[in-house]
N, C-alpha and C positions, 0 to 999 in steps of 0.2 A: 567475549565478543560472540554475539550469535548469528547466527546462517541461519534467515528467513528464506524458503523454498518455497513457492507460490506456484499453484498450479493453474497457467495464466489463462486459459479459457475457461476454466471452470468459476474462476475469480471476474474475470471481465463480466460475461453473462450473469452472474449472480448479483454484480452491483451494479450492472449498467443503468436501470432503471433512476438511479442515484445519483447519475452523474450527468455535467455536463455535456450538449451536443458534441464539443467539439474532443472531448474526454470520452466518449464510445467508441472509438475505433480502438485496435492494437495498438498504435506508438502514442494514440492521444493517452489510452490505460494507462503505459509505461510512464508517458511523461505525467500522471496524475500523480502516481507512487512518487514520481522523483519530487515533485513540486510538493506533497502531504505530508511525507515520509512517516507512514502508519509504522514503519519498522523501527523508529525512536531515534537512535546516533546514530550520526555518517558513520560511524564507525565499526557497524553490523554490517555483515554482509548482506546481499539480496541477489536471489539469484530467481529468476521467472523462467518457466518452461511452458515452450508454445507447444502443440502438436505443430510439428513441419507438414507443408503441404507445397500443391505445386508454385504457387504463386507469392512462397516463402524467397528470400534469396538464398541465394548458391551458399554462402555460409553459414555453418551451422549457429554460431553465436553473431550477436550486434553490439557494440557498446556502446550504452547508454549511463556513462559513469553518473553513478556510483553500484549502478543496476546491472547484472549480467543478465541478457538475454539470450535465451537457449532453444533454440529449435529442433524438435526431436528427430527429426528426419524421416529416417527408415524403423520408427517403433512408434511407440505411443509416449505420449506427456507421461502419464503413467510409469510404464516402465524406465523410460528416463531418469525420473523423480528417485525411485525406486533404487536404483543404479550410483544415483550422484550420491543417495546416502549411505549407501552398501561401501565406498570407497570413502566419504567422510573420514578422515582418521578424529576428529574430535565430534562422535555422533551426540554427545550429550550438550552438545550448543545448537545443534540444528531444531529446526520450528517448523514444519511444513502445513503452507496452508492449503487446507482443500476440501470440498465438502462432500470427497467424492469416500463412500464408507470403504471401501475394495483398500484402496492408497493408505487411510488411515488405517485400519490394519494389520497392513505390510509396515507400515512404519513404525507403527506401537511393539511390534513382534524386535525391531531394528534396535529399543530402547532409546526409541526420538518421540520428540514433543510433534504434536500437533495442533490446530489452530482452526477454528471455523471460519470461513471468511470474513463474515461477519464477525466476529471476535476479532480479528485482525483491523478491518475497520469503524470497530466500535467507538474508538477513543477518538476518534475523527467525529464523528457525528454528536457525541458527548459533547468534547469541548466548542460547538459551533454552537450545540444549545444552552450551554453553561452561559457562554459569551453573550448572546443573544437576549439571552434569560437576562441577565445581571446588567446590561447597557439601557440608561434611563433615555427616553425619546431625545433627541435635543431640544425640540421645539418645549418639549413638559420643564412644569417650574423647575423639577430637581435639575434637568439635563440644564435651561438656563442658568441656574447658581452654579454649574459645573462652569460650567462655559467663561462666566463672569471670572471667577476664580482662576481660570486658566488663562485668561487675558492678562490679569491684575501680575499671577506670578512671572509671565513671559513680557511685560511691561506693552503688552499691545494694547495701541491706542482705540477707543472706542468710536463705532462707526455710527 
């Protein structure tokens, strides 16, 4: 199982421009990861580290299951990051994504993976164009012999 660690303002701002209106804010980010899940099986953990600021809430963490949310409070995302892996007891599954060079590293010194943002969100953007790529128009002849064909084997009647 791996522990993906996300450094979540560095990650937000780096793919915002990529993302839905309603998917650029903080919890719309978070709910974009939970809705994509760039991190493969539910079965990885993910843990995202905000910088805390005023207008953070009073707790440090939010849950957002399957996603732990972490707000650094009185330090930096950074040294937070930094901190959760230093305490990891299994550091050889953790993956920290960040594109910040300082973080990576500290991390790499830790004997932890790292990850570019974009390399985290690669596979996302791949398979949207794989699918895209490979999907015949439906209005185009191929997409209508699809279409015919799918009716025929679901026994729907023709309109």
């Amino acid at each position: 199982m791996k522990h993906y660690i996300i450094d979540g303002y560095n990650a937000l701002f780096k793919i915002k421009p990529l993302l839905k209106k309603s998917y650029q804010t903080r919890d719309g980010f978070i709910q974009y990861i939970m809705v994509t899940r760039p991190f493969g099986s539910i079965k990885n953990r993910v843990s995202i580290v905000f910088d805390g600021s005023k207008d953070v809430i009073n707790d440090k963490r939010r849950p957002f299951p399957p996603i732990d949310v972490i707000f650094s409070k009185n330090e930096t995302a950074d040294d937070t990051i930094v901190r959760m892996v230093k305490k990891e007891r299994k550091q050889g599954e953790i993956i920290v994504v960040t594109d910040d060079r300082e973080v990576k590293e500290k991390i790499k010194l830790l004997g932890c993976s790292t990850l570019s943002i974009i390399e985290f969100f690669k596979n996302l953007t791949e398979k949207k164009e794989r699918t895209d790529k490979d999907k015949p128009d439906p209005r185009s002849k191929e997409g209508k012999k699809i279409t015919e064909e799918l009716k025929r084997i679901w026994k729907v009647d023709k309109e």
